[in-house]
Structure formats: C-alpha cells, structure tokens
C-alpha positions as CSV (number, residue, x, y, z in Angstrom):
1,X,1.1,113.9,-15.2
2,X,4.5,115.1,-16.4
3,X,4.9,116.9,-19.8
4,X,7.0,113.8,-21.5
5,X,4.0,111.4,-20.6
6,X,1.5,113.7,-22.0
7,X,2.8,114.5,-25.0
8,X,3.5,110.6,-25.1
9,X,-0.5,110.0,-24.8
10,X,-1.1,112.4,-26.9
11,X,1.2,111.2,-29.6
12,X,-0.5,107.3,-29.2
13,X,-3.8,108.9,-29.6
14,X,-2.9,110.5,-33.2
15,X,-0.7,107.6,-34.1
16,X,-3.5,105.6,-33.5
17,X,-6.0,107.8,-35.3
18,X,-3.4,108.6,-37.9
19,X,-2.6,105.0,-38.6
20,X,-6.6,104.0,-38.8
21,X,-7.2,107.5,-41.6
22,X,-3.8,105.6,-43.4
23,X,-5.2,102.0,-43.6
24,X,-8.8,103.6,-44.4
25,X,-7.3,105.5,-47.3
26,X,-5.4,102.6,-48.5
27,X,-8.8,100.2,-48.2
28,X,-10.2,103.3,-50.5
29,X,-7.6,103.0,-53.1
30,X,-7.8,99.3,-53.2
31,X,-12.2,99.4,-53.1
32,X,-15.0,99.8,-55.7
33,X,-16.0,103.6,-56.5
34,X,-19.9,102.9,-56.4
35,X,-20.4,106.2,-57.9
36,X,-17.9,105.8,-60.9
37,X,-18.8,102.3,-61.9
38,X,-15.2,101.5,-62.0
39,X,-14.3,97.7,-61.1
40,X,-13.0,96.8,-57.6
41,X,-9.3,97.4,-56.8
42,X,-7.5,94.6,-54.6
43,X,-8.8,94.3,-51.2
44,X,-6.0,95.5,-48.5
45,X,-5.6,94.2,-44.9
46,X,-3.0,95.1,-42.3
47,X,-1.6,92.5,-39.9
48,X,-2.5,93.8,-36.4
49,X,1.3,92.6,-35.6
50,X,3.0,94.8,-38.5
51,X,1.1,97.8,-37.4
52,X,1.6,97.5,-33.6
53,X,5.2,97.6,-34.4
54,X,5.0,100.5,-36.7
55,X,3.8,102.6,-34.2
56,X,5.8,101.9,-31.3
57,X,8.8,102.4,-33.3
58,X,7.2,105.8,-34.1
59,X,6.0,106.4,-30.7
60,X,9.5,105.7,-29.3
61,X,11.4,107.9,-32.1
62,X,9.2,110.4,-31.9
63,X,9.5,110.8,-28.1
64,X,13.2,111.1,-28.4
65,X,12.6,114.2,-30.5
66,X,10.4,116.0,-28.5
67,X,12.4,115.3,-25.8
68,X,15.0,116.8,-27.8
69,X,13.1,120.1,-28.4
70,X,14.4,122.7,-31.0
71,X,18.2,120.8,-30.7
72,X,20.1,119.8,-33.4
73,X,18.4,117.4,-35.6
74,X,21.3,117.0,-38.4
75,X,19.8,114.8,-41.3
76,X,23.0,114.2,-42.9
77,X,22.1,111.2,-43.9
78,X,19.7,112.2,-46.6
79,X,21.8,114.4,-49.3
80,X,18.1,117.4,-49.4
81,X,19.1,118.2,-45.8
82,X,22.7,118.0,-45.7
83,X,24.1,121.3,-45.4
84,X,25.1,123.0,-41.8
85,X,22.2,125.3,-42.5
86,X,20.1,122.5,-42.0
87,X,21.5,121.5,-38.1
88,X,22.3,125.1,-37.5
89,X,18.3,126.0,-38.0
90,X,17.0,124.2,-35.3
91,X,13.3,124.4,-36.4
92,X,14.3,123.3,-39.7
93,X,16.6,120.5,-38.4
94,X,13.5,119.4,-36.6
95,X,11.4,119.9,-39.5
96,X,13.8,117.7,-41.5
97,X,14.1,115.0,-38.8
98,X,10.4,114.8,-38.1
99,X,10.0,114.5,-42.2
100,X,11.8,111.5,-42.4
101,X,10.2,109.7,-39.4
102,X,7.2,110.1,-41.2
103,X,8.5,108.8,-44.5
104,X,9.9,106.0,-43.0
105,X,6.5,105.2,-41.1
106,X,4.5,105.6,-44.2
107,X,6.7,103.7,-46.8
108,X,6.3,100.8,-43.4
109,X,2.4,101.1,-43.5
110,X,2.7,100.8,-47.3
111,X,4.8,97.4,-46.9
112,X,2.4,96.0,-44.0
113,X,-0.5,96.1,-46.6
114,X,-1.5,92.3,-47.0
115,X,-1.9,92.3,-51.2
116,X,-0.8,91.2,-54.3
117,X,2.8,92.4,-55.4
118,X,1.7,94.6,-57.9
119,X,-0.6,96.7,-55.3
120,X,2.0,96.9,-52.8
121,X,4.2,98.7,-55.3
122,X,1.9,100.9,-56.7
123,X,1.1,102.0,-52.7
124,X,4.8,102.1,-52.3
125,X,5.6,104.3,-55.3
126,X,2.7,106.2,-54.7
127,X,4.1,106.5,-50.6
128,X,7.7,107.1,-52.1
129,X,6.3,110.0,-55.0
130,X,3.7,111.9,-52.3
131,X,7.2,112.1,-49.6
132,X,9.5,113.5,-52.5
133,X,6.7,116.1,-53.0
134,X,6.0,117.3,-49.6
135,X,9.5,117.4,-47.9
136,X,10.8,120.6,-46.0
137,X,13.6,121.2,-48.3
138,X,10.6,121.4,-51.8
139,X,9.5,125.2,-49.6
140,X,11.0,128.3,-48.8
141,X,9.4,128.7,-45.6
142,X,11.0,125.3,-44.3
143,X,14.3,125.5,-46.6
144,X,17.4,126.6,-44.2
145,X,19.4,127.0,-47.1
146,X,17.7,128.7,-49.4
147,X,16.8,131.0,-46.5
148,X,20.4,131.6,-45.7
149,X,21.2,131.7,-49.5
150,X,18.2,134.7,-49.9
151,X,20.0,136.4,-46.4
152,X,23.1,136.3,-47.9
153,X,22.6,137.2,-51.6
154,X,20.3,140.4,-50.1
155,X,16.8,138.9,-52.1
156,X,18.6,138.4,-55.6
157,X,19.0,134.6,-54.9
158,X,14.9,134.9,-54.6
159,X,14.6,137.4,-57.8
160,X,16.5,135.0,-60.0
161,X,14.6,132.2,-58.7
162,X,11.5,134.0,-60.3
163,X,12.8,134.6,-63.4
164,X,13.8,131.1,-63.9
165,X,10.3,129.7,-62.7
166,X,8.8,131.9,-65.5
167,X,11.2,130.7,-67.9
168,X,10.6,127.4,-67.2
169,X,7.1,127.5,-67.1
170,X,7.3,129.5,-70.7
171,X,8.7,126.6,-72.3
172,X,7.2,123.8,-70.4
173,X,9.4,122.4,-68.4
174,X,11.7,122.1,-65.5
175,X,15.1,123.2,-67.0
176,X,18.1,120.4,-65.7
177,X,21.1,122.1,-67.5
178,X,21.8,125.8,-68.9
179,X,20.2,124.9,-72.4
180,X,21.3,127.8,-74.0
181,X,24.8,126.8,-74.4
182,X,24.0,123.9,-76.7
183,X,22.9,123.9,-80.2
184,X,22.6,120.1,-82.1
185,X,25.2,120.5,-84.9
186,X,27.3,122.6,-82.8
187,X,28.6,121.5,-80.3
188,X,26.4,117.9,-79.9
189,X,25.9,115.5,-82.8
190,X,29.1,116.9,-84.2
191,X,30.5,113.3,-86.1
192,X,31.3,114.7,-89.7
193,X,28.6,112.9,-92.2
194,X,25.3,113.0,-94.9
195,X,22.2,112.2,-94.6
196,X,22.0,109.8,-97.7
197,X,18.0,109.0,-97.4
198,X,15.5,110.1,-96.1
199,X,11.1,109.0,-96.1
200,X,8.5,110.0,-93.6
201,X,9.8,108.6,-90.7
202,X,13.6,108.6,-90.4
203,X,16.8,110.5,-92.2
204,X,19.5,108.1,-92.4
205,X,23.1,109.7,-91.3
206,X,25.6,108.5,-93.4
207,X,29.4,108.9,-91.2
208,X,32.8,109.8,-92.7
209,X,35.0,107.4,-92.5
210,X,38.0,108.0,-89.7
211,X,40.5,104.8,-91.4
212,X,41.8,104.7,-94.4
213,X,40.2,101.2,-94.5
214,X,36.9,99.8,-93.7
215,X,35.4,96.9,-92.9
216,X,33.3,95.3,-95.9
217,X,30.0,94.8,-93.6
218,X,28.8,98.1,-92.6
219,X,27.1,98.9,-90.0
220,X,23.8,100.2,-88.8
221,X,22.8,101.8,-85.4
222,X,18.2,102.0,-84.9
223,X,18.5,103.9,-81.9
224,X,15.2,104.6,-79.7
225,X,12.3,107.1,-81.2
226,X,11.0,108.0,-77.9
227,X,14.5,109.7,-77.8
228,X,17.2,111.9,-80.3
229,X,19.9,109.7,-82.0
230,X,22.5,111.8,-80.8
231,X,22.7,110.1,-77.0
232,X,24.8,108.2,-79.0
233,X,26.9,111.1,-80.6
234,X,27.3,113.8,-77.9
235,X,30.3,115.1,-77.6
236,X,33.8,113.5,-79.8
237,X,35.1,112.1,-76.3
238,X,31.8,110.2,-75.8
239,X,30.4,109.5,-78.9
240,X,29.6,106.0,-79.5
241,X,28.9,106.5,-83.2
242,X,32.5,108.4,-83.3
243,X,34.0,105.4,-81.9
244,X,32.3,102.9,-84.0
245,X,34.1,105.4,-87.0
246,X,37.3,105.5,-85.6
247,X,37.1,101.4,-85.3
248,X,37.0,101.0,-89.6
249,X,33.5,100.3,-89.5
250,X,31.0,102.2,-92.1
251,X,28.2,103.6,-89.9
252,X,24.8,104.4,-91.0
253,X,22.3,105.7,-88.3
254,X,18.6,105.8,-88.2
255,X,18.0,109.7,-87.2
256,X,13.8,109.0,-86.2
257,X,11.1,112.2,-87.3
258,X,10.2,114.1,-84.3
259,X,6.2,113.2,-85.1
260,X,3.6,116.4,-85.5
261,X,-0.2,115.8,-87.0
262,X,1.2,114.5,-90.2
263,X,2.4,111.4,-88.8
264,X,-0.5,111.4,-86.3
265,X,-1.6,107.9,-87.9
266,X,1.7,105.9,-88.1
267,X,1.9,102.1,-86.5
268,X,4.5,99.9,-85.2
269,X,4.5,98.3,-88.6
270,X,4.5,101.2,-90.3
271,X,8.2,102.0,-87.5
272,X,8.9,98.7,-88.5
273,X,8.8,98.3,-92.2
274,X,9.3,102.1,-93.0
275,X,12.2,102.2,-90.6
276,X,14.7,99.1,-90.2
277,X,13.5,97.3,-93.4
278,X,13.8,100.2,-95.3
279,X,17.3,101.2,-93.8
280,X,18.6,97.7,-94.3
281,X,17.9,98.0,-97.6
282,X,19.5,101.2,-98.4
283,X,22.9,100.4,-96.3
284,X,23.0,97.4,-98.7
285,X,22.0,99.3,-101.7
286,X,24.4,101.8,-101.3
287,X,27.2,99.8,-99.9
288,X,26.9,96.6,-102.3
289,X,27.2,94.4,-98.9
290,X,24.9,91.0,-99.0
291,X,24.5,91.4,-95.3
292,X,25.3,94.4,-92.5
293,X,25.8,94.3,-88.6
294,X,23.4,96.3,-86.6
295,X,22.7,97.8,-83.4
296,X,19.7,98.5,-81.3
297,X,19.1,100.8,-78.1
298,X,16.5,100.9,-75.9
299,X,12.7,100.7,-77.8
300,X,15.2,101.1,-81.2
301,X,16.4,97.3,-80.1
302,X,12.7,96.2,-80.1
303,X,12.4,97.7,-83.3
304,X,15.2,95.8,-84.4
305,X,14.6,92.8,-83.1
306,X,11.4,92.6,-84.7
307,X,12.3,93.3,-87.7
308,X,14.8,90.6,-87.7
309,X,11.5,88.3,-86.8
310,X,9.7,89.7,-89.8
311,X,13.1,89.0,-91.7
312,X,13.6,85.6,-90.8
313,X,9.8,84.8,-91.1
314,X,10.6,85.8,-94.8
315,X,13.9,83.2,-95.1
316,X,15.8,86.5,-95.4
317,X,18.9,86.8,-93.3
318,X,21.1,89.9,-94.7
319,X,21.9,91.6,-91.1
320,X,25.1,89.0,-90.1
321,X,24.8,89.8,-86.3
322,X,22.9,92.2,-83.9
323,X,23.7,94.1,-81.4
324,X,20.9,95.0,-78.7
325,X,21.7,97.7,-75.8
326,X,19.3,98.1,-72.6
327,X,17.1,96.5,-75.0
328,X,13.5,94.6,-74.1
329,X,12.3,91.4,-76.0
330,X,11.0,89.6,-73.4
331,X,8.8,92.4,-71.5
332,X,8.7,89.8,-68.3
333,X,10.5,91.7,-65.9
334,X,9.7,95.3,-66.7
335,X,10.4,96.7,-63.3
336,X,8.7,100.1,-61.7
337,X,7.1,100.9,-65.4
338,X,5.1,97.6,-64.8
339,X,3.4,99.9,-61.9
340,X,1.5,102.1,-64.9
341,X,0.6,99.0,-67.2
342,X,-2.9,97.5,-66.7
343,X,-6.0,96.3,-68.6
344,X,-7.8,99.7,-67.3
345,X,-4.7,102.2,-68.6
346,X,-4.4,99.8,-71.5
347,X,-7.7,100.1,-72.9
348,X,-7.8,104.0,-71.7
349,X,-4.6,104.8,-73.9
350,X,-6.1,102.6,-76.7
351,X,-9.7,104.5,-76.5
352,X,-8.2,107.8,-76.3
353,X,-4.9,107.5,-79.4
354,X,-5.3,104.4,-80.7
355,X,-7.3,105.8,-83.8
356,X,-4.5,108.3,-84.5
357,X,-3.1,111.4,-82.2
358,X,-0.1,112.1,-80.5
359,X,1.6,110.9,-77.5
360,X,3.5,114.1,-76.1
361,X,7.0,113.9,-76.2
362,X,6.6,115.7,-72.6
363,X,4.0,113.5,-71.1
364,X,7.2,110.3,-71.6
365,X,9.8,113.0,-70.4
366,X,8.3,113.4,-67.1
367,X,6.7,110.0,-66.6
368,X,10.5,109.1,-66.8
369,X,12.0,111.7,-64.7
370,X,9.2,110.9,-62.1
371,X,10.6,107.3,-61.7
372,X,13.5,109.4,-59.9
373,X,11.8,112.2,-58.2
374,X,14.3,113.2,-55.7
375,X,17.3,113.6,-58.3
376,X,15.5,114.4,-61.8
377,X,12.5,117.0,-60.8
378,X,12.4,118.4,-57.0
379,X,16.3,118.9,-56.9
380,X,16.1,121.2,-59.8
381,X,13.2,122.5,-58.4
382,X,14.6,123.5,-55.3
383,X,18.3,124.8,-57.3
384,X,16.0,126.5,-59.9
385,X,13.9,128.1,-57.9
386,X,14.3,128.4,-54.1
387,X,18.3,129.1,-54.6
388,X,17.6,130.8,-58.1
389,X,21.0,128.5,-59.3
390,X,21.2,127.9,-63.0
391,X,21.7,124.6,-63.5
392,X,25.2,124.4,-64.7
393,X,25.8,122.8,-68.6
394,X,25.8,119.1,-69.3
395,X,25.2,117.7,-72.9
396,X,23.3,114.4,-71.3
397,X,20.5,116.4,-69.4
398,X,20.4,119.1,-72.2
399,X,19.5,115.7,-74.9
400,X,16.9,114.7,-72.0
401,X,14.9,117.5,-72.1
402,X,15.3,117.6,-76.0
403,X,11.8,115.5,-76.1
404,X,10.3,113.7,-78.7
405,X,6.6,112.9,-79.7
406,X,5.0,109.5,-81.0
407,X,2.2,108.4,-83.0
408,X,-0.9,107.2,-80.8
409,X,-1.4,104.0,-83.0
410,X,2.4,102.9,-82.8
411,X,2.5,103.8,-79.4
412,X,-0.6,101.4,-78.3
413,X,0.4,98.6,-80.1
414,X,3.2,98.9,-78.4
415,X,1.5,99.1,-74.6
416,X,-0.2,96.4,-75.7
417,X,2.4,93.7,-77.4
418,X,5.1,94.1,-75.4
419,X,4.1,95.7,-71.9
420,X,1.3,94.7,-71.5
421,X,0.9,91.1,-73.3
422,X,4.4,89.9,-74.3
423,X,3.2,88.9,-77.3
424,X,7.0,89.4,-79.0
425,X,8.4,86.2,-77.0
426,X,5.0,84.2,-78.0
427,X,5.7,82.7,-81.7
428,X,3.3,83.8,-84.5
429,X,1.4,85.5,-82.2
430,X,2.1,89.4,-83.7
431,X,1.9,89.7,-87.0
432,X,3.8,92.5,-88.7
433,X,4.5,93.4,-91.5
434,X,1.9,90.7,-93.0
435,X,4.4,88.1,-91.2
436,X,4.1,86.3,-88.1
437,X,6.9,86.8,-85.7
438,X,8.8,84.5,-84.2
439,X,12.2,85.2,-82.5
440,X,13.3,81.9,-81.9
441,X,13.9,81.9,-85.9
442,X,16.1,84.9,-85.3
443,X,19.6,83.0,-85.6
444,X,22.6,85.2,-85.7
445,X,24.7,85.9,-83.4
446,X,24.0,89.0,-80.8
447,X,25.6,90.6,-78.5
448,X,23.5,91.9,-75.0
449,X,23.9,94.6,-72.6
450,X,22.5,95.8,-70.0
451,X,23.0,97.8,-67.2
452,X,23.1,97.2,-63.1
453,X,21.4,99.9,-61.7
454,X,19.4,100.7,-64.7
455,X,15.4,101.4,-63.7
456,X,13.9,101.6,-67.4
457,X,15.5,98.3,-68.8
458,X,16.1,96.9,-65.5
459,X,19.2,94.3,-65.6
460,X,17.0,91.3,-65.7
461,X,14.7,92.1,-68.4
462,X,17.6,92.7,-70.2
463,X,19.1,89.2,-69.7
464,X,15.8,88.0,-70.5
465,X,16.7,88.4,-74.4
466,X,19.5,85.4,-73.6
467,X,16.3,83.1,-73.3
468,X,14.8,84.2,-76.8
469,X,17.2,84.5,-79.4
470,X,18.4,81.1,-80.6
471,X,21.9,81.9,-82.0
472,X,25.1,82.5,-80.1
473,X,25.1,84.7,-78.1
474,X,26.8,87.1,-75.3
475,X,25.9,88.8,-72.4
476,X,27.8,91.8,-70.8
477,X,26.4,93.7,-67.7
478,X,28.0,97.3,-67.2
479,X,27.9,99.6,-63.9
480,X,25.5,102.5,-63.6
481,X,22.2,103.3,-65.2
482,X,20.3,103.3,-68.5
483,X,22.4,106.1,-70.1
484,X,25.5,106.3,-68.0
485,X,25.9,102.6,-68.8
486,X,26.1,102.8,-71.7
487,X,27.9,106.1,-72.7
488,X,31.1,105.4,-71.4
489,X,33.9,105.4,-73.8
490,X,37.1,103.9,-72.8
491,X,39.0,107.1,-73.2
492,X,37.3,107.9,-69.2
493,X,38.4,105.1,-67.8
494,X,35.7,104.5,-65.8
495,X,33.4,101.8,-63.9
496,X,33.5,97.8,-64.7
497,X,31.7,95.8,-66.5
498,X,30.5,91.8,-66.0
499,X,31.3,88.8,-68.5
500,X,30.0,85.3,-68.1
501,X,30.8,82.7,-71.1
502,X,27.8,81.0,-69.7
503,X,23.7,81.6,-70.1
504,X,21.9,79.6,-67.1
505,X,18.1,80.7,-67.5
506,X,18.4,83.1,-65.1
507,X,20.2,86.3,-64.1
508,X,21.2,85.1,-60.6
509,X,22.6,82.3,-61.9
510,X,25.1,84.1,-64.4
511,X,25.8,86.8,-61.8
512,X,27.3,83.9,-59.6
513,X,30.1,83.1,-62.3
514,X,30.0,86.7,-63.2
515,X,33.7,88.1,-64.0
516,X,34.5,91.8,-63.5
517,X,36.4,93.9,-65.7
518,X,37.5,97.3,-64.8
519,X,36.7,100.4,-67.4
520,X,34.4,100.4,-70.2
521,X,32.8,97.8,-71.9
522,X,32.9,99.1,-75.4
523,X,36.6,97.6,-75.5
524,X,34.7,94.1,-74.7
525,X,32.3,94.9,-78.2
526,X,34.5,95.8,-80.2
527,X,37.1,93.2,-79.6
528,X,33.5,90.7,-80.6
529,X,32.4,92.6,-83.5
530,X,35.4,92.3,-85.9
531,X,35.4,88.5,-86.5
532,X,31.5,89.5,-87.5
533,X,32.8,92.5,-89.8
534,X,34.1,90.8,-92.6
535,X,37.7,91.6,-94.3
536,X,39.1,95.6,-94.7
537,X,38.7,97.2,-98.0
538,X,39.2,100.9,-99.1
539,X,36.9,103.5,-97.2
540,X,34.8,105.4,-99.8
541,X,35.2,108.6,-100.6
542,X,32.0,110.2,-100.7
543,X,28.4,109.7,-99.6
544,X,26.0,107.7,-100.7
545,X,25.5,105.8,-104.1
546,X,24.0,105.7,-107.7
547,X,20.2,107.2,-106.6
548,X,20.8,108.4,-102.6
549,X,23.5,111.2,-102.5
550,X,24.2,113.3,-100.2
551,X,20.6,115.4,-99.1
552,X,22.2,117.8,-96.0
553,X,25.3,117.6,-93.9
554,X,25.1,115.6,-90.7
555,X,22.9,115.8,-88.5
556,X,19.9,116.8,-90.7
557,X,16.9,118.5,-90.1
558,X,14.9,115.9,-88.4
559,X,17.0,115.5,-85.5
560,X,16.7,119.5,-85.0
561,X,12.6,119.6,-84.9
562,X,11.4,120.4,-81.4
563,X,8.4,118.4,-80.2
C-alpha cells in the first residue's frame, strides 16, 4: 500500500469517526439533560446523502493537501491569513489551509442538520463563533506574522503585547481604539448647547442655534439608552445633531442616565413616561410650539414610538411627524439576535432582574461585538496582543466601548414585549403608561430608515414599521451597517441610498422598484422634513425658558458617567 492511499484510509476512518462524535454532539445539544431536568431540545437528524457528500468533499481536499506537504498553502482569500508571512511559513500556510477545510466542513454538517430554522441557526452561529475562536491566526505559536513581527521588533512587539493585555484586562475589556485620545466634551459631543432639564432618567441638551432663523416646530432627537447620545454628535464633520443645527431647526436631545443601584428599579414605563413624555413636554414648554418633530434611533425609536401610542391612546397629537432610524416596531424579523430569545432565556432574565438589578452595560457590549467575531473581538485580539499594535484612534469605536447599563425591570419588559412576544404591533395588548397601545392610531407622518447590511436592525425589520404606522409615510434604505448607515453626513460624499414612493407589504417587493441615489441620505430627510417644520422665525437667544435655564454647558454630566 502506497503512502497517498494510506493516509487516504486513514483520513476516511477519522472522517468517519469525526463526523459520527459531530452528529452525536449535535443530537446532545438538541436532547433532554436527564440529570438537569431541563425540557427537550429539538431532535436532529442528518440525511445520509448530505453527509456522504460532506465527506468526500473533505476526503478529496484534504488529499490534495497532504499531497501537497509543507508547500505553500496561501489563504488569501480570508483577510486573518493574508499576509506573505502566512504562504512564506509553510507550516503555518498549512495550518491556515487545513483551518478553513475544517470550518467549511463544520458550518456544512451544521446546515445538513434536519431541524427547525431556528436550531439550525443557533448550531450555525454556534459552528461560525467556536471557528472564529480557534483559528491559527487567534495564537502565537501558529501566527506567521506575529512571529515574524516578534523576530523583527527583537521581543518588544511581544513586551507591548503584555502590557496592553493587562491594560485591557484592568479595565475590562478588549480596547478597539487608542481611548486615551478622546475625552466627551472635548473633542466628541462638541455641538455648543445647555442642558435645560434634567430628572432621574435623562438631561435634555438644549443646541445653539447655527441660523439666524429657525423653524417654529423644534425638534427633538430620543436616541437609544443601551447607547451614549453622542453617536449622533461625534465629531462637527459627522454630527448629525450639528447638521440638524446648521438646517434652522431648534434641537433638543434626550441625553439618557448611565443607570447605577439608584435606578436599579426603573421600567419601560417609567423610560417611557419619564423620558419622551416628559421631554415633549418641556420642548413645548419652553419653546411655546403646540406640536414638535421628533426623531428616534435604534431602541430610542421604540421608545418613541410607544410613546406616540400612549399619546394617541390619550387623543393627544402634539409631535407633527416622527422620524424613526434602524428602529424596531414590529420585532418579526429580528435577525441573528432572534438566536438568544426564547421562553427558557426569557423567563431566566425575568427570574434573575426582573425584580430590580442591573443589566451590565458590558454584558450588551460584547453580546453585540460577538455578533461579528472576526472584525469586532479576535482581530483586536490578535493586533492588541500577539502584534502588541495599539489600535490606532477612531471616535466611533472609542463611543462603542463607552458602555452603558440598564435597569433589570425595563430591560425584561422589553425581552418580553417586543423580542420575545411582539406585543407593540398587537393593539391594546401592552398597556403603558395606564393606556393601552395601539400603533395603528399613531397617524402622523414618519419617515423610515434602515440600513442594508445592518445585523442588529436588520433591513427588513426595519421595513416592517411601513406595515404599522397608519399615516404617510416613507421609506429610505442606505448602504452599510447599523452605525455607518446612518452617520454619514453629506459633506463625505459617500455610499447610496434607496427610495421607493411605493409600500407593497413586503421588502422584496419595494426593493424591485427600488431607486438608487448616490451619497448620503440625510440630503433625502431633510429635503422631507421642512414642509413638516412649520414657517422660520427668529432663533432665540438663550437657553431655555421661564422655570428650565440653563443647568451646565453641553454635554452634561450624565453623558460623562462610566458604567
């Protein structure tokens, strides 16, 4: 027997017992723990067909490696292995190469599973989270680069590396951007403004006007509290709320608490009524306007909108049209966060905060970041540590790892409602606020976006909030993710965005009469907003009004407590 055909037989034999221990641990997953108690899983079967092919397509690739030996194995394909140290290093091209047969095969056992849709995803992210974890380039031993980086820099490339892991493990967490060049108020969240107001749960930032003239209906911005308002004020080139200013419109922004024990107790109601009501309220107060515009972004549009349901369940209408950015009303289409959301974690999260307690502003920062392993935790791993890099400065990572906290109770309700139930899209079925929501009441006109490629608000749950709100409405689509979508000013020039005057019930549908635009889509918004704004009349000249002056300058305290 020649070498080729042994290692050939040898290869089938642990292909076949390596592909048995796979569909074994997979039953596992999927099975009753007798000793736990916990109910059964969903059953998992392989078709004999699937798995056959699976491993001839590994038998044969594999073959072609070893018959390859220590050659060059270049990788190029995948960015982690892309440098010449990589096909230069022939044990670590092969380690590479060998790596990514074995992904591939076990993100194809994970599709041959026979289940529901919701188990095959969880195997697959499971699959897809275990391979971004255990790949060559994630250890110095197998890292050609970071070898050749330690060679060439005599060790100090491996002293630094040090230094930053106990950095980063002093303040809890994996550093994305040289954080010590930023300071909020410095040199991000610089718009010149007050705070005018402030309770418990929010400051609100009142902006200095940029015009000599403003429009009568001011406007307000709720933007997420699982995140710092100043995504949308980061630097004067990219600032959103800068370019709302510099537009003639009178902006007032929701800057949410970072919660600590005090606030331990708070609910969604408590977000709801203390937090949009109550800024509504004081924009009008202050401003004399019967009604405002508003904006909401992310989980700060959820807020919104169901304040606007409490509103209109009331007969009240004084917000004259909403914006709502990579916003969820309709929790249908949730995308990979649907993976997390069952009965079991439900009632676990419910058991273990609903009472009162704190969700950890870290525990949402790296549930997030793990939704992109590759690009948000192991390649700052490997920069950080194996190559002893410091991440160079960038004012969107440094607001990412700026974490926030949030109150058990709100945070349940919330799993619940929307996640979990989708109680917001089912009228009268959530009462806040002692009133019964229901957003088809919600008549004003809106304006929707949402982004492509985003993977927290993905594109179609977005759309989804065409199908709910009953007045008229538009829908805009821009290029690039949850953030990136969304922060880019016109000044860059950059990416497209969609229009469609039409809202069929269904995202495919309006893709296919889709329109693209080239640059940003904040040209698009603005261009809708002024018929909405009312007439021009002289910008104020101070902050505030009658009771609520000026407390602090812009951006107040909250915004500047670490979680």
């Amino acid at each position: 027997m020649n070498s080729e055909s042994a290692w050939v037989q040898a290869a089938q034999q642990f292909q076949q017992g390596f592909g048995e221990q796979w569909a074994k641990a997979l039953q596992s997953f999927g099975g009753l723990d007798t000793h736990s108690g916990m109910p059964a899983m969903p059953q998992l079967s392989f078709s004999s067909e699937k798995l056959q092919a699976l491993q001839q397509a590994y038998l044969s690739e594999a073959a072609e490696l070893w018959n390859k030996g220590l050659a060059t194995h270049p990788a190029a394909v995948d960015k982690r292995f892309a440098s010449d140290a990589w096909s230069s290093n022939p044990v670590a091209g092969y380690a590479a190469a060998l790596y990514l047969l074995n992904a591939r095969t076990l993100l194809g056992l994970a599709e041959a599973a026979e289940t529901d849709a919701k188990t095959k995803a969880r195997l697959r992210f499971a699959v897809e989270q275990w391979m971004a974890a255990s790949a060559p380039s994630n250890f110095m031993a197998l890292n050609a680069e970071a070898q050749r980086k330690a060679i060439e820099t005599k060790g100090e490339s491996i002293a630094k590396g040090v230094q930053n892991l106990l950095k980063d493990i002093q303040q809890g967490h994996v550093s994305m951007t040289d954080e010590s060049v930023f300071e909020v108020g410095k040199n991000v969240a610089t718009t010149e403004g007050a705070v005018v107001f402030e309770n418990d749960l929010f400051q609100l930032i009142e902006y200095k006007p940029l015009t000599a003239k403003v429009y009568e209906r001011p406007y307000l911005v709720v933007p997420p509290c699982i995140n710092k308002f100043y995504i949308l004020d980061l630097q004067p080139e990219n600032s959103l709320i800068r370019y709302l200013v510099s537009e003639g419109h009178r902006t007032f922004v929701i800057s949410w608490r970072n919660p600590d024990d005090s606030l331990k107790d708070k609910t969604w109601d408590d977000y709801v009524g203390d937090g949009p009501l109550t800024a509504i309220d004081v924009v009008q107060e202050i401003t004399g306007a019967k009604q405002i515009n508003a904006l909401g972004f992310c989980v700060g549009g959820t807020l919104l909108g169901t304040a606007l349901g409490v509103l209109a369940a009331k007969g009240e209408k004084p917000v004259a049209s909403a914006t709502l950015l990579t916003t969820f009303l309709d929790f249908t289409d949730t995308g990979v966060l649907d993976l997390f959301i069952d009965d079991a974690f439900v009632k676990f999260r419910e058991m273990q905060l609903g009472r009162g307690g704190l969700l950890k502003g870290q525990e949402l920062a790296s549930t997030f970041s793990f939704l992109r392993p590759n690009d948000l935790v192991w390649n700052y791993v490997v920069g950080n540590y194996l190559k002893g890099e410091t991440p160079p400065p960038f004012d969107l990572l440094y607001w990412n790892s700026d974490s926030t906290n949030l109150p058990g109770p709100m945070y349940t309700w919330y799993l619940r409602n929307t996640y979990f139930e989708n109680n917001l899209v089912k009228p009268g079925k959530c009462t806040v606020c002692g009133e019964k929501v229901d957003l088809s009441k919600v008549d004003i006109p809106v304006y929707i976006y949402g982004s492509r490629e985003d993977h927290i608000v993905p594109i179609a749950g977005a759309y989804g909030s065409t199908q709910v709100l009953p007045g008229k409405k538009r829908f805009v689509m821009g290029a690039s993710g949850h953030i990136a979508g969304v922060i880019n000013p016109p000044s860059k020039n950059k990416r497209s965005y969609w229009t469609n005057d039409k809202l069929p019930n269904t995202l495919d549908a309006w893709l296919k009469g889709a329109k693209e635009h080239p640059g940003s889509w904040w040209t698009d918004w603005s261009a809708w907003l002024k018929p909405h704004a009312g007439k021009q009349v002289a910008a104020p000249k101070s902050y505030g009004k009658g009771k609520y002056k000026a407390i602090e300058p812009a951006p107040g305290r909250y915004v500047k407590a670490k979680a």
